[in-house]
N, C-alpha and C positions, 0 to 999 in steps of 0.2 A: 768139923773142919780139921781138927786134929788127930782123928780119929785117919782123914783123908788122907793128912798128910805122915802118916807113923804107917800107913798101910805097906809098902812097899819094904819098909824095917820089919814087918815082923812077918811077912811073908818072905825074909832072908835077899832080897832081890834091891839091887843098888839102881837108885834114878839116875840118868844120866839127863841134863838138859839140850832140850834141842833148841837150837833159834833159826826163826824162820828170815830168812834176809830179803822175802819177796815184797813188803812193804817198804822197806828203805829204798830198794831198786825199784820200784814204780815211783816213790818221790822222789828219788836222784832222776829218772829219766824226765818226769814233767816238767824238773825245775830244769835239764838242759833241753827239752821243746820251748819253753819259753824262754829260757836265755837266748835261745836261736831265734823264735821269732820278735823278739825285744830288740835283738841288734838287728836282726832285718830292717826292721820300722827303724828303728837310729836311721843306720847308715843309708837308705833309702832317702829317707826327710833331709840329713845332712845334705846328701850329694844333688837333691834338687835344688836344697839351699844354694849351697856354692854356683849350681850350675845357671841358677836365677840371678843371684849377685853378678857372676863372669858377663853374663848377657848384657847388663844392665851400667858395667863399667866398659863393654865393646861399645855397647851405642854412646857413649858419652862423646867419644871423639877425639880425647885427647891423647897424643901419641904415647905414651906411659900408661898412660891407664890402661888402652885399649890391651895391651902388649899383660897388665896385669890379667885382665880381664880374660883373657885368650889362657891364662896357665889356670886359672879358676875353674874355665868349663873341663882344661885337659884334667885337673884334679879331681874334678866330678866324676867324670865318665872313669878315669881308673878306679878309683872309689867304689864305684856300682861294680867294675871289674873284679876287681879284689874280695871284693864282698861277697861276690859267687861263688871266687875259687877257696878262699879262706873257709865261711861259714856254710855255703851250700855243698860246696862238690867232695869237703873233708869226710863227712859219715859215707858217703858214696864210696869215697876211695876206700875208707880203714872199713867199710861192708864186701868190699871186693877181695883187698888182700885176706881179710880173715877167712874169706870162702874159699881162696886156695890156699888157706894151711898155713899160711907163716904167723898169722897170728891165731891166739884159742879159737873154738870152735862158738865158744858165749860172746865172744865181741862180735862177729857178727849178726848174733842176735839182737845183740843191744840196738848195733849200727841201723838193722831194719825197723825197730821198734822204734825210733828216734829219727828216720827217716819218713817211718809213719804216721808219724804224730808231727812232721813240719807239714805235711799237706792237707793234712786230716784237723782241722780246727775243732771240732768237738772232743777232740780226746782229751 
């Protein structure tokens, strides 16, 4: 082993270290597939919740409630809204602009690879 490592000193020749960054970046990309699909399932359960609650405080009747109950479902449904434009349609866009050049040319590599892996459940 020492022998392995003195090798390059007495063949006159200086090691230089490489690091390979392709393992980090396949686990930084998983852990944002599932941070993506994590909030998906949230914000999806939430906003049924709420929109289950709003329903359930309109049938109740009473003029206050009902009036809460009605900004519950509208809170729901922007919710699911937001939650499209926020966490789905974001890699879509920063995949786009990087493919015309304003931003590097590896973002939108990432952006596809990470677009790929929210439809793609086995990756």
């Amino acid at each position: 082993m020492l022998l392995l490592a003195l090798a390059p000193v007495a063949q006159g020749q200086v090691w230089t270290p490489t690091i390979n960054p392709q393992p980090i970046e396949d686990m930084l990309l998983s852990a944002a597939r599932w941070a993506l699909r994590f909030a998906a399932l949230f914000t999806i359960g939430f906003s049924i919740a709420k929109l289950l609650y709003g329903r359930v405080q309109v049938g109740s009747g009473l003029p206050g409630i009902i009036t809460r109950g009605h900004q519950e479902v509208w809170e729901a449904l922007s919710g699911i809204f937001w939650f499209a434009v926020a966490l789905v349609a974001l890699p879509f866009a920063l995949y786009v602009i990087a493919s015309t050049g304003l931003l590097p040319q590896w973002v939108a590599g990432l952006m596809s690879r990470i677009i790929e892996g929210l439809w793609n459940w086995s990756i």
